[in-house]
CHARMM-style PDB file with segment names, atoms N, HN, CA, C and O in Angstrom:
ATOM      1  N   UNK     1     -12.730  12.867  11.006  1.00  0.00      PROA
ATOM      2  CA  UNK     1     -11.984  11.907  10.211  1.00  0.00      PROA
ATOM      3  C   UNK     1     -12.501  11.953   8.779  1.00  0.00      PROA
ATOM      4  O   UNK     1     -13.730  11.926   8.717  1.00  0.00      PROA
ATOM      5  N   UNK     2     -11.879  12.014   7.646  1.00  0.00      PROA
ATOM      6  HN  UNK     2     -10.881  12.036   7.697  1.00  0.00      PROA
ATOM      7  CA  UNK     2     -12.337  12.342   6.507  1.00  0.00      PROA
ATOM      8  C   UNK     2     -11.280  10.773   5.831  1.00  0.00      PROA
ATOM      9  O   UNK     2     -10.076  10.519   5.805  1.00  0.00      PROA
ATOM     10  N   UNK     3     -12.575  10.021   5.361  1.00  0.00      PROA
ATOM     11  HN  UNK     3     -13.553  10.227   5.382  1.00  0.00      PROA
ATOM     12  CA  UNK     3     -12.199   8.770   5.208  1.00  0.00      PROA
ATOM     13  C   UNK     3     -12.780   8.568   3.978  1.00  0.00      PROA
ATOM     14  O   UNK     3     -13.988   8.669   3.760  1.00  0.00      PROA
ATOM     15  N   UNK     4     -11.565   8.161   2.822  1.00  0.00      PROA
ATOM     16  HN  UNK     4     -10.584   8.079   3.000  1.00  0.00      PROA
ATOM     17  CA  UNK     4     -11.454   8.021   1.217  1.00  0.00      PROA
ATOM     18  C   UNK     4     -11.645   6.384   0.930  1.00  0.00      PROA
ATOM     19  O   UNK     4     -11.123   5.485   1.590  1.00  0.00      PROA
ATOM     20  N   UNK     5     -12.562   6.224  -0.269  1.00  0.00      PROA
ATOM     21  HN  UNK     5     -12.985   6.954  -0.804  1.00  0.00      PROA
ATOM     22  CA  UNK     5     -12.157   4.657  -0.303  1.00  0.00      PROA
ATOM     23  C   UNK     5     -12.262   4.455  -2.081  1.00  0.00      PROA
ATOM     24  O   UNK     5     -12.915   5.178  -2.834  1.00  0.00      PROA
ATOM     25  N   UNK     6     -11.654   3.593  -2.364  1.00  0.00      PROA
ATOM     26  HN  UNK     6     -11.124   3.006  -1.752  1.00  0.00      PROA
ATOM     27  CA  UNK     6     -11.186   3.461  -3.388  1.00  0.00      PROA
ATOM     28  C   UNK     6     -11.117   1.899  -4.381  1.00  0.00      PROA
ATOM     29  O   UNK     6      -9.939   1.675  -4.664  1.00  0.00      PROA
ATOM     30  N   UNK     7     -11.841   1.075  -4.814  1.00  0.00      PROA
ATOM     31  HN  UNK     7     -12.798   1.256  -4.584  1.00  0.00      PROA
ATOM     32  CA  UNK     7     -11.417   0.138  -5.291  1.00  0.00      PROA
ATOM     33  C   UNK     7     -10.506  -0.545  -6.203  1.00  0.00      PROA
ATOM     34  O   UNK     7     -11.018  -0.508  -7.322  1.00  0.00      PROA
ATOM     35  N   UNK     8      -9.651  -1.008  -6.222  1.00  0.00      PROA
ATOM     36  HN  UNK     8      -9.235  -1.039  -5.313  1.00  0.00      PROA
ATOM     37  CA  UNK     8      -8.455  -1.262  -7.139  1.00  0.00      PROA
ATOM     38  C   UNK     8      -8.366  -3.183  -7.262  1.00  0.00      PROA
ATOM     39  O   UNK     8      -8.965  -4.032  -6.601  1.00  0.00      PROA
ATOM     40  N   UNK     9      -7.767  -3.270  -7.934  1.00  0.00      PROA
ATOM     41  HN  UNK     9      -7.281  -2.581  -8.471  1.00  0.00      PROA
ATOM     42  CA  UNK     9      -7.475  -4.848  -8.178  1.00  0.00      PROA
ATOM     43  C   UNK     9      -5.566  -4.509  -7.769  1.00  0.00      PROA
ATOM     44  O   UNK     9      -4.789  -3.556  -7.722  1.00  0.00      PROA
ATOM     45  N   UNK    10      -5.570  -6.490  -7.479  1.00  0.00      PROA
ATOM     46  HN  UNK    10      -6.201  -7.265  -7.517  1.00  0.00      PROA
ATOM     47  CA  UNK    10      -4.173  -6.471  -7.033  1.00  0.00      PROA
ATOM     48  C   UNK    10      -3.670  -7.210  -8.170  1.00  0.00      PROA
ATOM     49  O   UNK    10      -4.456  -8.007  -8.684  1.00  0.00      PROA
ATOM     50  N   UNK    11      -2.178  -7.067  -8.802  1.00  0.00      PROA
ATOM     51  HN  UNK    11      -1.540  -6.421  -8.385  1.00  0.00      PROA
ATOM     52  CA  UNK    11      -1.618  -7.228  -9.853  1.00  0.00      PROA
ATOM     53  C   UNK    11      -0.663  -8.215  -9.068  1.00  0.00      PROA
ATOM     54  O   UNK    11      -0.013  -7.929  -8.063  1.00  0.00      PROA
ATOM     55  N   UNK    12      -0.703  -9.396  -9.702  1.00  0.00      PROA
ATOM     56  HN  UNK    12      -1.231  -9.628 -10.519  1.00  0.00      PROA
ATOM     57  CA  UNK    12       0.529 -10.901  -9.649  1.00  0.00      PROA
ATOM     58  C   UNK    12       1.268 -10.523 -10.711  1.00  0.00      PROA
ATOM     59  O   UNK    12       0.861 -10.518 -11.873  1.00  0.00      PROA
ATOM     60  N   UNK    13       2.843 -10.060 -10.177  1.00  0.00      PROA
ATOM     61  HN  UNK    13       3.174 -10.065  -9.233  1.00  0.00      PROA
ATOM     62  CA  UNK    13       4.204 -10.029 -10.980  1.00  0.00      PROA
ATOM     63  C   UNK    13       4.862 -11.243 -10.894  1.00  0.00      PROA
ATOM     64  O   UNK    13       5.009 -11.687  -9.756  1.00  0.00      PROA
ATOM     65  N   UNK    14       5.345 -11.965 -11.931  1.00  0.00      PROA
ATOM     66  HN  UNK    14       5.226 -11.604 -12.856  1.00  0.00      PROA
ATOM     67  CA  UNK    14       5.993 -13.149 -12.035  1.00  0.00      PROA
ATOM     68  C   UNK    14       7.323 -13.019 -11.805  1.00  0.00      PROA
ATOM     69  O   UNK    14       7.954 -12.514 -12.733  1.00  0.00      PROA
ATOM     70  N   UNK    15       8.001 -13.364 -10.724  1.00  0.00      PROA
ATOM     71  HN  UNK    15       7.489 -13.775  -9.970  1.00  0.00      PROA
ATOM     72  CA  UNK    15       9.336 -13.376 -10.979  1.00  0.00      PROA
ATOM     73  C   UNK    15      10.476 -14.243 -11.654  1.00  0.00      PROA
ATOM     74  O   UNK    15      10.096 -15.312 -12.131  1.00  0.00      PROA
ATOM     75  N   UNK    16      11.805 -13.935 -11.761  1.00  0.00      PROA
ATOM     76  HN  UNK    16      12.114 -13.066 -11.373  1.00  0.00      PROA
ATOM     77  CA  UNK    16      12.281 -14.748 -12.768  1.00  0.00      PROA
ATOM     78  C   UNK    16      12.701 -16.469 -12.253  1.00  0.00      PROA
ATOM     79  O   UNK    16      13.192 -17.308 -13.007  1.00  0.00      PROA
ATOM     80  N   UNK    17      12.388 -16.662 -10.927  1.00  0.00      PROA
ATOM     81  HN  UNK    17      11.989 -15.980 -10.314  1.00  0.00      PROA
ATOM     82  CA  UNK    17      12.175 -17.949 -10.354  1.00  0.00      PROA
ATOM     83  C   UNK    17      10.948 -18.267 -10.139  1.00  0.00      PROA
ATOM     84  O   UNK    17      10.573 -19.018  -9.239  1.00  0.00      PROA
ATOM     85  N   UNK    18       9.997 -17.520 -11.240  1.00  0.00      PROA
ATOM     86  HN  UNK    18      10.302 -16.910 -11.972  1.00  0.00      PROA
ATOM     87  CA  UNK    18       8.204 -18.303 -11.231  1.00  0.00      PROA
ATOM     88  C   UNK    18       7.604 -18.057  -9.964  1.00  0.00      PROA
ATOM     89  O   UNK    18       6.575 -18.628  -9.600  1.00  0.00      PROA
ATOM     90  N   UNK    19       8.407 -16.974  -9.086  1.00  0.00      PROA
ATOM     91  HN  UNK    19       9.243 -16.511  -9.381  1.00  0.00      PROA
ATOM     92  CA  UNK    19       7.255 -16.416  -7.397  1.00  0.00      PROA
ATOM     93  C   UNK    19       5.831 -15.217  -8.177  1.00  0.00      PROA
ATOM     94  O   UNK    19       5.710 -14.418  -9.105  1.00  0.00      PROA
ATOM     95  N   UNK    20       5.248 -15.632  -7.377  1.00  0.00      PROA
ATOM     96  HN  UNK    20       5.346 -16.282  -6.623  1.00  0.00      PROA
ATOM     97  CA  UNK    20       4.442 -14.298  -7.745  1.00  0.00      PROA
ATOM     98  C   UNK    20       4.507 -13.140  -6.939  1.00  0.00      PROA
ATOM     99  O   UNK    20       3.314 -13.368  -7.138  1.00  0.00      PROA
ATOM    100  N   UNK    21       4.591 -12.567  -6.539  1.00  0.00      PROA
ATOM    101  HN  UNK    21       5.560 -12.382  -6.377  1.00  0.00      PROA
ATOM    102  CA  UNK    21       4.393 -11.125  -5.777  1.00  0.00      PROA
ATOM    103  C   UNK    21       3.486 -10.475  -6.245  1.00  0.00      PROA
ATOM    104  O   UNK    21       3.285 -10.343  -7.452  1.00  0.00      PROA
ATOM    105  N   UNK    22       2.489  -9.744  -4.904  1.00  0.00      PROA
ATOM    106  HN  UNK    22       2.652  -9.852  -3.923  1.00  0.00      PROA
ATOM    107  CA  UNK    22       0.997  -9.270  -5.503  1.00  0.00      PROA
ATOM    108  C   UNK    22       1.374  -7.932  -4.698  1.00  0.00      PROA
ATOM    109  O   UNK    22       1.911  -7.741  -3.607  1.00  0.00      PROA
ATOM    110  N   UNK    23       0.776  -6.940  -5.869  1.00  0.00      PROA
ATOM    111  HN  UNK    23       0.340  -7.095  -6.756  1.00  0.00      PROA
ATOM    112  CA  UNK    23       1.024  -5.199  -5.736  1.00  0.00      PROA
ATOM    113  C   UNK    23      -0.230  -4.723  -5.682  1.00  0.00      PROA
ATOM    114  O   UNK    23      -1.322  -5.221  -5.952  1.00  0.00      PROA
ATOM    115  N   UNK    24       0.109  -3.686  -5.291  1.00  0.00      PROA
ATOM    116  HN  UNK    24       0.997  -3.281  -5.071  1.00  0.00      PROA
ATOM    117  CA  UNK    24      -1.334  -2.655  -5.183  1.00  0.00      PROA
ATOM    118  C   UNK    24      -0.890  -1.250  -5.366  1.00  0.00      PROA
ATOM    119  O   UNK    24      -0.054  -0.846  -4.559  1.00  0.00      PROA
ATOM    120  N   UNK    25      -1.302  -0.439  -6.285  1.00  0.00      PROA
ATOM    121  HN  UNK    25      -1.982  -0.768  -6.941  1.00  0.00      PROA
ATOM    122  CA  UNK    25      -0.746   0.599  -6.119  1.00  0.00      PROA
ATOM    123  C   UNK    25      -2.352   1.788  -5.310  1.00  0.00      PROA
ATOM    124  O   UNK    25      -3.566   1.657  -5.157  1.00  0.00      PROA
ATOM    125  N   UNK    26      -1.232   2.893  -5.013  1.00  0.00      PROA
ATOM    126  HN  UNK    26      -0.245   2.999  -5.137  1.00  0.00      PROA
ATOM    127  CA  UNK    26      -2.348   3.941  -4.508  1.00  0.00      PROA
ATOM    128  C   UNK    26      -2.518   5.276  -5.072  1.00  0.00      PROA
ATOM    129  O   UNK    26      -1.516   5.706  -5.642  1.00  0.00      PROA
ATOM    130  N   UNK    27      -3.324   5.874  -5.058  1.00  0.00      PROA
ATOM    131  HN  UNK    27      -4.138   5.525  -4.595  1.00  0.00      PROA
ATOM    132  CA  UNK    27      -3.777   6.991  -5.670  1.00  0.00      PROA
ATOM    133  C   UNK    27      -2.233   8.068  -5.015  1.00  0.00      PROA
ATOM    134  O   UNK    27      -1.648   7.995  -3.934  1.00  0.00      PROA
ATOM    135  N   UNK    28      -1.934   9.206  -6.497  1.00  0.00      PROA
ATOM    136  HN  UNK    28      -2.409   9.265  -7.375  1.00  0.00      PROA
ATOM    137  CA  UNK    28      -0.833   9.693  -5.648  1.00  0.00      PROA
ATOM    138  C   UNK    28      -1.410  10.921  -5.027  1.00  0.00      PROA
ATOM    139  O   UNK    28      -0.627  11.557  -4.322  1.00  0.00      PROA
ATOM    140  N   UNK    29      -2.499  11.333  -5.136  1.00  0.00      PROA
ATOM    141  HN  UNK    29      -3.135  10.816  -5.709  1.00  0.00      PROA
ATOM    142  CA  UNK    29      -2.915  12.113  -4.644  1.00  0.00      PROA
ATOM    143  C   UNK    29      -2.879  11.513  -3.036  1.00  0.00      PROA
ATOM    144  O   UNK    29      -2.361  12.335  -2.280  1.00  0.00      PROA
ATOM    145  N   UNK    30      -3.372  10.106  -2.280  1.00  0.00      PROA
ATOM    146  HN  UNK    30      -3.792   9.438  -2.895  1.00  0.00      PROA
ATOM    147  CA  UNK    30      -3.317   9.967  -0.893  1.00  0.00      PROA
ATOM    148  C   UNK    30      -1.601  10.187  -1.035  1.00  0.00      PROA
ATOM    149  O   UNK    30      -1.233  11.188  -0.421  1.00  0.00      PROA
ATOM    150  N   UNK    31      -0.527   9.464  -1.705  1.00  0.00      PROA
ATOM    151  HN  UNK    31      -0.825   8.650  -2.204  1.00  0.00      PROA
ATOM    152  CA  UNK    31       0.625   9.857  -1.232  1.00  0.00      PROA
ATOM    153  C   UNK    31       1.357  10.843  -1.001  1.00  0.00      PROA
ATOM    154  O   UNK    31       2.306  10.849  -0.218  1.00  0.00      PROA
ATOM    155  N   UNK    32       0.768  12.231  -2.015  1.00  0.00      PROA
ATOM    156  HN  UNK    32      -0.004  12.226  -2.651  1.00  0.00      PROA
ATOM    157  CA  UNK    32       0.935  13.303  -1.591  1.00  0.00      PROA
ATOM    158  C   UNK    32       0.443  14.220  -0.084  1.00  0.00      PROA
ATOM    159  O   UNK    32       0.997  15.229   0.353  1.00  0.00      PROA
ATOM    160  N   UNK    33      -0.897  13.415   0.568  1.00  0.00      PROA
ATOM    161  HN  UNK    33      -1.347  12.596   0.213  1.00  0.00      PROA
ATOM    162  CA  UNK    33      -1.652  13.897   1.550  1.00  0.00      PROA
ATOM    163  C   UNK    33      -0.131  13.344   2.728  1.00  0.00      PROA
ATOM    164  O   UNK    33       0.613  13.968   3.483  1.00  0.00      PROA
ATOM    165  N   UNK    34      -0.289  11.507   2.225  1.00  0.00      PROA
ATOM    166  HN  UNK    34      -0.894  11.000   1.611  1.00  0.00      PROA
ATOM    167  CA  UNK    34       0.750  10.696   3.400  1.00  0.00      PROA
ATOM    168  C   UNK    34       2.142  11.524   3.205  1.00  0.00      PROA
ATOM    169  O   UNK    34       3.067  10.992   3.819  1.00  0.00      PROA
ATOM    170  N   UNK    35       2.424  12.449   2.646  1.00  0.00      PROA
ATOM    171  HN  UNK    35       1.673  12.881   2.147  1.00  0.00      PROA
ATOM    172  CA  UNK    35       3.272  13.405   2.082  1.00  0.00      PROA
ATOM    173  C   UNK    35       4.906  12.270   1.645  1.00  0.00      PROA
ATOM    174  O   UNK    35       6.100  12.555   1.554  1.00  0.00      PROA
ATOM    175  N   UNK    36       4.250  11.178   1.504  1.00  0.00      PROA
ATOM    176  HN  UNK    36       3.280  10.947   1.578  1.00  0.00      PROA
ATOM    177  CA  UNK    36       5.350   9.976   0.961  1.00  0.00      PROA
ATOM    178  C   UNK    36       6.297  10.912  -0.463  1.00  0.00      PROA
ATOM    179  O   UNK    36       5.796  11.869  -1.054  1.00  0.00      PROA
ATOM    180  N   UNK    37       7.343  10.491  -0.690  1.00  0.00      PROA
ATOM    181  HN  UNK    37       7.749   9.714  -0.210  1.00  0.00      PROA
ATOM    182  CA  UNK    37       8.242  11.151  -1.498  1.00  0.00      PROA
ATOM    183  C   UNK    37       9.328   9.881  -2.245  1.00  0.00      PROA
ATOM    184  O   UNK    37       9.316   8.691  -1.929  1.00  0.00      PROA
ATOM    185  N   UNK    38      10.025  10.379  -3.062  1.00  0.00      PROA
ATOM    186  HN  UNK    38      10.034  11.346  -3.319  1.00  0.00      PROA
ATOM    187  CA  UNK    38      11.207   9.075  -3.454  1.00  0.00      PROA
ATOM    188  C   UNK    38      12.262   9.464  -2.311  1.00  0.00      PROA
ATOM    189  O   UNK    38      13.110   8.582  -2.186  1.00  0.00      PROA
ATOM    190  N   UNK    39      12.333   9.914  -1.953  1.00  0.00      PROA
ATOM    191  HN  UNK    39      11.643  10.631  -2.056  1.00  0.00      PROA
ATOM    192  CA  UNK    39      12.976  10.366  -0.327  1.00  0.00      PROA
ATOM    193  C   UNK    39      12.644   9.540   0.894  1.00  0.00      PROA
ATOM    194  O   UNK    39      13.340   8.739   1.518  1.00  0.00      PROA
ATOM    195  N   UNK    40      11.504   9.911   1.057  1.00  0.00      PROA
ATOM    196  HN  UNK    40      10.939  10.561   0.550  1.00  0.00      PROA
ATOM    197  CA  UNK    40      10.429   9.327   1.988  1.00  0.00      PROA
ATOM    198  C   UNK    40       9.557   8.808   1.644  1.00  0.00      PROA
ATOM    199  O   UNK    40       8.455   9.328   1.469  1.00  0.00      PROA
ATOM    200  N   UNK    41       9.930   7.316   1.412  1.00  0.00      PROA
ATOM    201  HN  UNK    41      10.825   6.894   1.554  1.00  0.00      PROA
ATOM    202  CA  UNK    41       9.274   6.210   1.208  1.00  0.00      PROA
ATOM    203  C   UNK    41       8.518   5.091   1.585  1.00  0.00      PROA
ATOM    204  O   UNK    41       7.678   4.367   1.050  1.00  0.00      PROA
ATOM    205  N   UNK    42       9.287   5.202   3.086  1.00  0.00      PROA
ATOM    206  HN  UNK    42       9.969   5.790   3.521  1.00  0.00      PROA
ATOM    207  CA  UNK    42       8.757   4.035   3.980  1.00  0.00      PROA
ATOM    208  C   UNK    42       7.512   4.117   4.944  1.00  0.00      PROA
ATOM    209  O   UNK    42       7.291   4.910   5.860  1.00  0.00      PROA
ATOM    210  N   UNK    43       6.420   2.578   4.248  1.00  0.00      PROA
ATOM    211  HN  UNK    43       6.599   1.934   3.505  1.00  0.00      PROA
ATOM    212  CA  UNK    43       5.007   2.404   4.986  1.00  0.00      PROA
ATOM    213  C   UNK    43       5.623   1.330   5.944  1.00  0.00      PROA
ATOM    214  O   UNK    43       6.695   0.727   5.911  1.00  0.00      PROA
ATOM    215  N   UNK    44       4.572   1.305   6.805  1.00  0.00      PROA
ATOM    216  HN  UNK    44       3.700   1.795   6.832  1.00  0.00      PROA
ATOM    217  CA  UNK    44       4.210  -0.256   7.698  1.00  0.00      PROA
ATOM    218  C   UNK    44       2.991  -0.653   7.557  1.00  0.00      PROA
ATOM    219  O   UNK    44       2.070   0.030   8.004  1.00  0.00      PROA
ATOM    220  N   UNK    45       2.773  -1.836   6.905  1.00  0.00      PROA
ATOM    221  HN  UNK    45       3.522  -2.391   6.542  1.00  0.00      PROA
ATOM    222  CA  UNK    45       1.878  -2.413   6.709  1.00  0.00      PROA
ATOM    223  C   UNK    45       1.324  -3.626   8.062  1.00  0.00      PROA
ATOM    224  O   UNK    45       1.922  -4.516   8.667  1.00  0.00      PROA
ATOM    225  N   UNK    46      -0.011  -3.129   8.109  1.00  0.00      PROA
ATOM    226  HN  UNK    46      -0.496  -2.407   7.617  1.00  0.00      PROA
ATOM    227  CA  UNK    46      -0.667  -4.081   9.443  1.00  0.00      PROA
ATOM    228  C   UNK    46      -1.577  -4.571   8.748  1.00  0.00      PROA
ATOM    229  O   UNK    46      -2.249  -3.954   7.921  1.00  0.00      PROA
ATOM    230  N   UNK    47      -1.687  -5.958   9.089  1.00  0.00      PROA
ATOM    231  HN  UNK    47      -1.141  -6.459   9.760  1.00  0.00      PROA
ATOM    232  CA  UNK    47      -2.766  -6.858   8.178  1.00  0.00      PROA
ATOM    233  C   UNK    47      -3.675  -7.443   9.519  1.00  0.00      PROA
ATOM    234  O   UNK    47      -3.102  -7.685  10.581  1.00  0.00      PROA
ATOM    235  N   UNK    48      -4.374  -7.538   9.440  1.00  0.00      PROA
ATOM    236  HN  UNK    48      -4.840  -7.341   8.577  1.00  0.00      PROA
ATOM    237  CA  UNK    48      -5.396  -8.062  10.651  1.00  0.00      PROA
ATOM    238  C   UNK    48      -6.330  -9.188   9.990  1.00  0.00      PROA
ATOM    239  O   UNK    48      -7.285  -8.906   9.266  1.00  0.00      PROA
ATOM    240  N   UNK    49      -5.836 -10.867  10.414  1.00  0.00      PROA
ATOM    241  HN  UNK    49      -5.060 -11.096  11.002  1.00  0.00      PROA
ATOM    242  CA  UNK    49      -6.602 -11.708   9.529  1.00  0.00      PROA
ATOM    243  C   UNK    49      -7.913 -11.891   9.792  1.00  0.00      PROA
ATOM    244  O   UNK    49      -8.570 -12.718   9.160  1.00  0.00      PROA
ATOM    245  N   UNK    50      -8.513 -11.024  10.900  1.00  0.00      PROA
ATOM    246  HN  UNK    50      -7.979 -10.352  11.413  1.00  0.00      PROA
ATOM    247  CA  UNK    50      -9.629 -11.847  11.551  1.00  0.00      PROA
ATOM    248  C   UNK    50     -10.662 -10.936  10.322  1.00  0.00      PROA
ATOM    249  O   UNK    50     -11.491 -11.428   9.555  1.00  0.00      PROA
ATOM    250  N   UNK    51     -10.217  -9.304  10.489  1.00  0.00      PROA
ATOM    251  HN  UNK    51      -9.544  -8.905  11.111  1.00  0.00      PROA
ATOM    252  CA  UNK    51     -11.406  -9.010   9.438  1.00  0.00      PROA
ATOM    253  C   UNK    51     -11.017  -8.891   7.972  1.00  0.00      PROA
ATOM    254  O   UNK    51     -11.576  -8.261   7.074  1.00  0.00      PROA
ATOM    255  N   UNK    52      -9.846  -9.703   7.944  1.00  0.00      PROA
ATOM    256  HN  UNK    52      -9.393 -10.215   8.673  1.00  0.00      PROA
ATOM    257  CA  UNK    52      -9.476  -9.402   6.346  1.00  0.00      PROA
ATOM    258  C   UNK    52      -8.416  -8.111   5.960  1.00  0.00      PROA
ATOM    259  O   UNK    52      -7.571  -8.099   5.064  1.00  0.00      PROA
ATOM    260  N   UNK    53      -8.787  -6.892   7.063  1.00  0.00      PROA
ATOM    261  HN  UNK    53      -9.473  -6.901   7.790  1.00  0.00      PROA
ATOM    262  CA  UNK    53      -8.428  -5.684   6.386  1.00  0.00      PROA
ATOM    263  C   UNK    53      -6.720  -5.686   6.401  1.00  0.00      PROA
ATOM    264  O   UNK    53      -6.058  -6.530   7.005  1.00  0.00      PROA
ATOM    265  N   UNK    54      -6.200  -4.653   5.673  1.00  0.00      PROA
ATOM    266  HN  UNK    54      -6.738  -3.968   5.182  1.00  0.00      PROA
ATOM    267  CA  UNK    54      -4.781  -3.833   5.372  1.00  0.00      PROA
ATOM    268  C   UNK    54      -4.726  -2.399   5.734  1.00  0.00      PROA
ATOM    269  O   UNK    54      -5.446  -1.532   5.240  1.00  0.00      PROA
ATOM    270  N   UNK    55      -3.880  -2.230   6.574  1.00  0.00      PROA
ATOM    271  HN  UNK    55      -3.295  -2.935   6.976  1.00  0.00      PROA
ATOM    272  CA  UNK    55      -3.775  -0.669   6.909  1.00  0.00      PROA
ATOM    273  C   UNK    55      -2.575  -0.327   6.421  1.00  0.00      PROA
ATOM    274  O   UNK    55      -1.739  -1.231   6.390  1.00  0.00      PROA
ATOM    275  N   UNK    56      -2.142   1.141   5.882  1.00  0.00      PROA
ATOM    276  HN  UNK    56      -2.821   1.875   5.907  1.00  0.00      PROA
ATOM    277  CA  UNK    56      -1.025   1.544   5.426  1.00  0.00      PROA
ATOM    278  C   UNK    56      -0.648   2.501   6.111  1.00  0.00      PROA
ATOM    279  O   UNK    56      -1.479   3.406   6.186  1.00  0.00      PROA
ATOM    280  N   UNK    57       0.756   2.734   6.909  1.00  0.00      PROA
ATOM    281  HN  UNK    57       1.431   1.999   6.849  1.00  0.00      PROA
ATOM    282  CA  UNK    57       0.874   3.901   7.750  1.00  0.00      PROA
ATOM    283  C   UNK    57       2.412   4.310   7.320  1.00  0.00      PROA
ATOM    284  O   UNK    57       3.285   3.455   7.169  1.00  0.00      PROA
ATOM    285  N   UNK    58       2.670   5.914   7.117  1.00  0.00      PROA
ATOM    286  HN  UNK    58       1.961   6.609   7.240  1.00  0.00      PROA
ATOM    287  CA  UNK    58       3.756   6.443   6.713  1.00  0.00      PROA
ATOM    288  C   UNK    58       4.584   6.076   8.246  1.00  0.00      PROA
ATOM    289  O   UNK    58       3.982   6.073   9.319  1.00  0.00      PROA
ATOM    290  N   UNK    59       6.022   5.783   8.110  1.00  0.00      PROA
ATOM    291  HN  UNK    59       6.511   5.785   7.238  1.00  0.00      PROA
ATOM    292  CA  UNK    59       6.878   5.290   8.495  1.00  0.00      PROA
ATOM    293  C   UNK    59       7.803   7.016   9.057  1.00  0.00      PROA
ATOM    294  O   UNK    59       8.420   7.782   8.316  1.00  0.00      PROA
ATOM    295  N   UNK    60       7.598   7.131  10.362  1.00  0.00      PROA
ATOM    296  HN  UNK    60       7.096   6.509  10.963  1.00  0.00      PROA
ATOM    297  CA  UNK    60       8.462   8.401  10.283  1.00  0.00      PROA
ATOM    298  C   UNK    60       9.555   8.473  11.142  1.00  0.00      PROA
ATOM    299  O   UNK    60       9.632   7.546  11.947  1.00  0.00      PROA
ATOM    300  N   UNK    61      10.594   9.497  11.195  1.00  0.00      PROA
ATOM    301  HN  UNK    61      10.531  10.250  10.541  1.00  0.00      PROA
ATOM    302  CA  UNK    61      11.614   9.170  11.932  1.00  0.00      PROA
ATOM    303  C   UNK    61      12.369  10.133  12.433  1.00  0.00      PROA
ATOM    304  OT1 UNK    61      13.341   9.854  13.134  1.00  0.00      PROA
TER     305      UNK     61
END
């Protein structure tokens, strides 16, 4: 298993009804590995509250 880690901050976008929505972007080098594309776009995100973490998994079909 060859396991990358990376620290980033998460960015609050204001929307035009005052919501925030919080982003994260990722290195495109992992999206090139997740071989993600403007084609092939779709993650599933699993959040697990007990340890905090976020997993990101390419969506395939």
């Amino acid at each position: 298993m060859n396991i990358k880690k990376v620290v980033k901050n998460v960015t609050f976008v204001k929307s035009g009804s005052g919501h925030l929505t919080p982003r994260i972007t990722i290195p495109i080098e992992w999206a090139r590995e997740m071989e993600l594309s403007e084609n092939e776009k779709e993650v599933e995100l699993t959040f697990n509250s007990e340890t905090k973490e976020l997993n990101v998994k390419k969506v395939t079909k």
